[in-house]
C-alpha positions in Angstrom: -30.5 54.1 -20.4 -28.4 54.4 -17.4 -29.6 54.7 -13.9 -32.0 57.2 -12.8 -30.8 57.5 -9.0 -32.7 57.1 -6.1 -36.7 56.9 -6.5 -39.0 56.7 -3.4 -42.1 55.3 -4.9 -45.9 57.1 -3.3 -48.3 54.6 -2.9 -50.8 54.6 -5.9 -48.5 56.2 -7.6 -48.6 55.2 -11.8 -45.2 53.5 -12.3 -44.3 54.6 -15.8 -42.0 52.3 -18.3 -39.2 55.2 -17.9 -39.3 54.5 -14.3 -39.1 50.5 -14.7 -36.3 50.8 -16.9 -34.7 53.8 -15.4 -35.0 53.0 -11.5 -35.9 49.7 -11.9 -34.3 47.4 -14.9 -31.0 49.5 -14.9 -30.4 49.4 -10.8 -31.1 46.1 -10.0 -28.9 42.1 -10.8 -30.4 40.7 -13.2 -30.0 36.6 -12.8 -28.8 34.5 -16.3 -27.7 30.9 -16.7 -25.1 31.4 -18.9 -23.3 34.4 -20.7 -25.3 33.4 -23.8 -28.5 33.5 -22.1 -27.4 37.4 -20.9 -26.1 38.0 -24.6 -29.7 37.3 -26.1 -31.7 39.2 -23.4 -30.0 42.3 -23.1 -28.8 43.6 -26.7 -27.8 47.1 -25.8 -25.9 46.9 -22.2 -25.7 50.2 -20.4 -22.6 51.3 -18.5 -23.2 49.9 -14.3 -25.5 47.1 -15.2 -25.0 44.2 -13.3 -25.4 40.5 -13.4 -24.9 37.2 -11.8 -24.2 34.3 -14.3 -25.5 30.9 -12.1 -22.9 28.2 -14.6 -19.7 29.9 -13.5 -21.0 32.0 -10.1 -20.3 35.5 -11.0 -21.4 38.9 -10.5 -20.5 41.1 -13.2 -20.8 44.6 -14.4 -20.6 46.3 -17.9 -18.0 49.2 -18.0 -19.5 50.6 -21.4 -17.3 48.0 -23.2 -17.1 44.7 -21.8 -18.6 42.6 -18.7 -16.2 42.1 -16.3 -16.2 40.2 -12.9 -16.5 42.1 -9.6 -13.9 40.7 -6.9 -15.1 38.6 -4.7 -18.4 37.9 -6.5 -17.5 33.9 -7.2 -20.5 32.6 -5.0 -19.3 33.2 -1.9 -22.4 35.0 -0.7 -21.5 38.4 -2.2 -24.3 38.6 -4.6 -26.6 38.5 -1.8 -26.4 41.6 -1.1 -28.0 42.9 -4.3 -32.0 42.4 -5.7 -31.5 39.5 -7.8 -33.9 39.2 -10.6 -34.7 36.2 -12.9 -34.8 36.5 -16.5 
């Protein structure tokens, strides 16, 4: 599922699976140790996910066919600027 947009969330509002995955999951940088580690955990990539791999320091995206790096993503404070989020 690719990225839903932009959501503002009411409070008490029900937060469905469709909107975890969708505005959620799909929108945010997910954190791995290694490539392996992102290999076993997400089976079916969608096209703009991102991720930081900790054992080489690099943010990278999936273009629909491979992960690739984002320039200047190589630890130097870069992925910072995204929600990181442990897996």
């Amino acid at each position: 599922m690719a990225g839903l947009g932009r959501k503002v969330f009411a409070a008490n509002e029900v937060l469905t699976a469709a909107d975890v995955n969708g505005y959620l999951m799909d929108q945010a940088v997910m954190v791995f140790a290694n490539e392996a580690g992102r290999t076993t955990a997400i089976a079916a990539p969608s096209a703009g996910m991102l991720t930081f791999l900790v054992d080489v320091a690099q943010v990278q995206v999936y273009d629909g066919t491979d992960w690739t790096q984002i320039a200047g993503g190589g630890g130097g404070g870069f992925e910072t600027s995204f929600l990181l989020m442990g897996a």
